[in-house]
Every structure is written in structure tokens, then in C-alpha cells.
N, C-alpha and C positions, 0 to 999 in steps of 0.2 A: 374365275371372278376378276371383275377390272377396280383395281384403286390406282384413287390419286394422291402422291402422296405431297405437300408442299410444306417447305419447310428453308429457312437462308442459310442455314448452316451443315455446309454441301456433305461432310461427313458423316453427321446423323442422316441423313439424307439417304447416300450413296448405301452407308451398312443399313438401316431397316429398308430400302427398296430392295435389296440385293439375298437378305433374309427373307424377306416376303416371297420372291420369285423362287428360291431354293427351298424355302422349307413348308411354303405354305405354298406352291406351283399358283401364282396371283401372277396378273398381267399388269406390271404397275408403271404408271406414268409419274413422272415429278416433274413441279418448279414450286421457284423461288422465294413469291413472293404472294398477296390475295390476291392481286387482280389479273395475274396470270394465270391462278387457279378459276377464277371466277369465270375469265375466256375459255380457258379451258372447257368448265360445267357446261357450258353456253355453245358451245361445240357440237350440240348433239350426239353426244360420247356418254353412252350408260353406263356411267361407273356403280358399283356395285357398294362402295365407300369413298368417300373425299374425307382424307385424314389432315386437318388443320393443324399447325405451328402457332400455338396462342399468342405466341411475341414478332412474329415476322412482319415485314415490312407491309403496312397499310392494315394489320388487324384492328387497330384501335381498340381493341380489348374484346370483348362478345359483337363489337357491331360489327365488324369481317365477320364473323362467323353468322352471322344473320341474312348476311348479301349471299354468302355464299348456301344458303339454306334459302335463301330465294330461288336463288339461280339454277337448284337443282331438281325444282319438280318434283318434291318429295322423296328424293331418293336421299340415304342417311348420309349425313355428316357429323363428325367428331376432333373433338381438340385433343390436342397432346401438348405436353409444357414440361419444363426441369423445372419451372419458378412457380407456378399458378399454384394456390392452395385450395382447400377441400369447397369455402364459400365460391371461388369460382367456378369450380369444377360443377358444384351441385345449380350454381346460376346458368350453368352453359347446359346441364339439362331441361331445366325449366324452359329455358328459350328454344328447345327442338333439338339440341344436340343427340346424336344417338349413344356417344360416350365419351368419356374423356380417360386418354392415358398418361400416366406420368410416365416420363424419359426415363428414369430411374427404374424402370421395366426389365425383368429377363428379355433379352430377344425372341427368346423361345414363347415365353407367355404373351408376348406383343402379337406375336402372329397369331395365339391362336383369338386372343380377342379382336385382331380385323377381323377372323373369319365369323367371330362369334355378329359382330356388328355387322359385317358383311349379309352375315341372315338376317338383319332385323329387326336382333336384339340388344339392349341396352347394356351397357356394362361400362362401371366405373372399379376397379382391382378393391377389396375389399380391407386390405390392407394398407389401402392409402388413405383411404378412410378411416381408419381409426387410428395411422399414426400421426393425421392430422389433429384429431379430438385431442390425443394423448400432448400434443406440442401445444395446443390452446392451454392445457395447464400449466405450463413453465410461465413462471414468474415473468424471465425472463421477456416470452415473444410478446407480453402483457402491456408493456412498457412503447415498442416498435408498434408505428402503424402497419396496415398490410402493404404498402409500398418500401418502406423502410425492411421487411424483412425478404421483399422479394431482393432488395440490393445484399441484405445483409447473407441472401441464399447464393446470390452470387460471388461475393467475398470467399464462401467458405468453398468453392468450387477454383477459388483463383485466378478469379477472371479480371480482367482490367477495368477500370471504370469505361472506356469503350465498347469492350467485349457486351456489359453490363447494358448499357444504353442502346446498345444494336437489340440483343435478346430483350429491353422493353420497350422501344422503341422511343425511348426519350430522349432528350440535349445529351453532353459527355458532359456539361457544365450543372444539370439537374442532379444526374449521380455520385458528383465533387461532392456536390450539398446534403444528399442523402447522407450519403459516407459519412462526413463531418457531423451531420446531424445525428444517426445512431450510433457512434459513437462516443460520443458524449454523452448519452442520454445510457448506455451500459458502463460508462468505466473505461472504454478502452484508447491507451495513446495512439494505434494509428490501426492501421484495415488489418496488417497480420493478427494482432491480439483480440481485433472484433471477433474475425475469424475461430482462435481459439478459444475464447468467453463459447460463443455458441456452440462450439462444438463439447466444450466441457458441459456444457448447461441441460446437453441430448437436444438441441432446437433443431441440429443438423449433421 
């Protein structure tokens, strides 16, 4: 089976292409960014799955994933994200996705849902599903917009306001303002303590 796997962040990248080829014997091509994936589809290269990076450069949130669900002639494509919640996940199937995996995946279980997608069936981990439901309850994420907790998903991972803005693909000076903005709106004096609020609260 041929995937393609694109994704900016060369290490995730490098270890699920590198699982995929060892443990699931997949012939996998990567890059970087959509529209290198999109030449790619365009290639006449029957890939078996086009595995999408929900925040890489030029997705612009489901509409990369639609160009590239153009581009490929019916054959499946699916998201994968560490930030994206269950409303996206479940909107990136309605729009033709064949599934959506969260990063936060065994390696082991990633591979076997490419192959499960790779035949043509749908699958979103059922688990991510309902420990999404289960975070809608916290008071807490009640308060954060969904942009606000996709920063505040980033904070608890340690990432830099850069780091943050590359994986959504907004300003570094957009995510200053998130920051400061959820912050204040939970209690906390700066990003480490947002940090530990959410993570005490179970949001993350």
C-alpha cells in the first residue's frame, strides 16, 4: 500500500513514516507542507491514503484538506492534529475525510488505522471521542474559545508562542494575545501556571 504522509514537523514526520514502513510494510512518501502534497496527489501516484497535518503550512483549517480531496480523485484522505478537537475532527468527516487521527496515538494503533483507512474504511479512535465529550464538561474549557484552548493545548505541551503559531499557522504576535487573553479569563499570572490550572482541571 502507497501513503502519503505530510506533515512540517520533520520528526513526527520522520518516526510515523519510518513505523509505517517497518511495522505496517506501507511504501510511504512525505512533505512538508499542502501544496506539496497536493503536486504530489497530482502526480499521478495512486496512493492508497494521503494522511494530512491539520496545522501545516497552507491548510487553512478543512479547506487544505478539501483541495487536497479534490486533487485526489476519490481516493481517501485524512487529518491528523495534537491540537484539533472532536467538532473538527467530526467536521473533517462530514467534508469527505476518510478519518481523523489524533498525534497522541500509540504508534502501533496509528498504523493499524492507516491500514484500516487504507481499505476504505472510516475511522476516528473512539477514545478520542469521548475524552473530548468528557473535557466539554470542565467548567474550565467553558470559559476558552476553541482557538483559545487550542493555544492553551499548546502551553501544556511546552511549546513556545512560535512553536504555537507555526502548528496553527497564525502571527507569533496572534498567540502573545491568546496567551494573555486565556489567561486572564482562568486566573493564571503567566503561561506556566495556565499550564498547570489545565492540567489540574483534567482539560489536558
Amino acid at each position: 500500500m502507497r501513503v502519503l504522509l505530510a506533515d512540517d514537523h520533520d520528526l513526527v514526520l520522520e518516526t510515523l513514516a519510518s513505523f509505517l514502513r517497518t511495522e505496517g510494510d506501507f511504501e510511504v512518501e512525505t512533505c512538508g507542507s499542502l501544496d506539496a502534497a497536493v503536486e504530489k496527489i497530482g502526480n499521478d501516484i495512486a496512493y492508497d491514503l494521503v494522511l494530512l497535518d491539520y496545522t501545516m503550512p497552507g491548510m487553512n483549517g478543512l479547506e487544505g484538506m478539501k483541495k487536497a480531496i479534490d486533487a485526489s480523485f476519490g481516493r481517501p484522505v485524512a487529518l491528523m492534529s495534537g491540537t484539533a478537537s472532536k467538532t473538527i475532527a467530526q467536521e473533517a468527516i462530514d467534508a469527505g475525510a476518510i478519518g481523523f487521527l489524533p498525534k497522541t496515538m500509540a504508534a502501533k494503533s496509528m498504523v493499524n488505522a492507516v491500514k484500516f483507512m487504507s481499505m476504505g474504511e472510516t475511522y476516528v479512535p473512539l477514545d478520542f471521542l469521548n475524552a473530548v465529550e468528557e473535557e466539554a464538561d470542565i467548567p474550565l474549557a467553558k470559559q476558552l474559545t476553541e482557538r483559545e484552548l487550542q493555544v492553551l493545548g499548546g502551553l501544556c505541551q511546552g511549546l513556545s508562542n512560535k512553536e504555537i503559531a507555526r502548528d496553527l499557522d497564525l502571527q507569533e504576535v496572534t498567540i502573545k494575545l491568546h496567551v494573555k487573553t486565556l489567561c486572564r479569563k482562568i486566573g493564571a499570572k503567566n503561561r506556566t501556571r495556565a499550564a498547570m490550572i489545565a492540567k489540574e482541571a483534567g482539560l489536558f
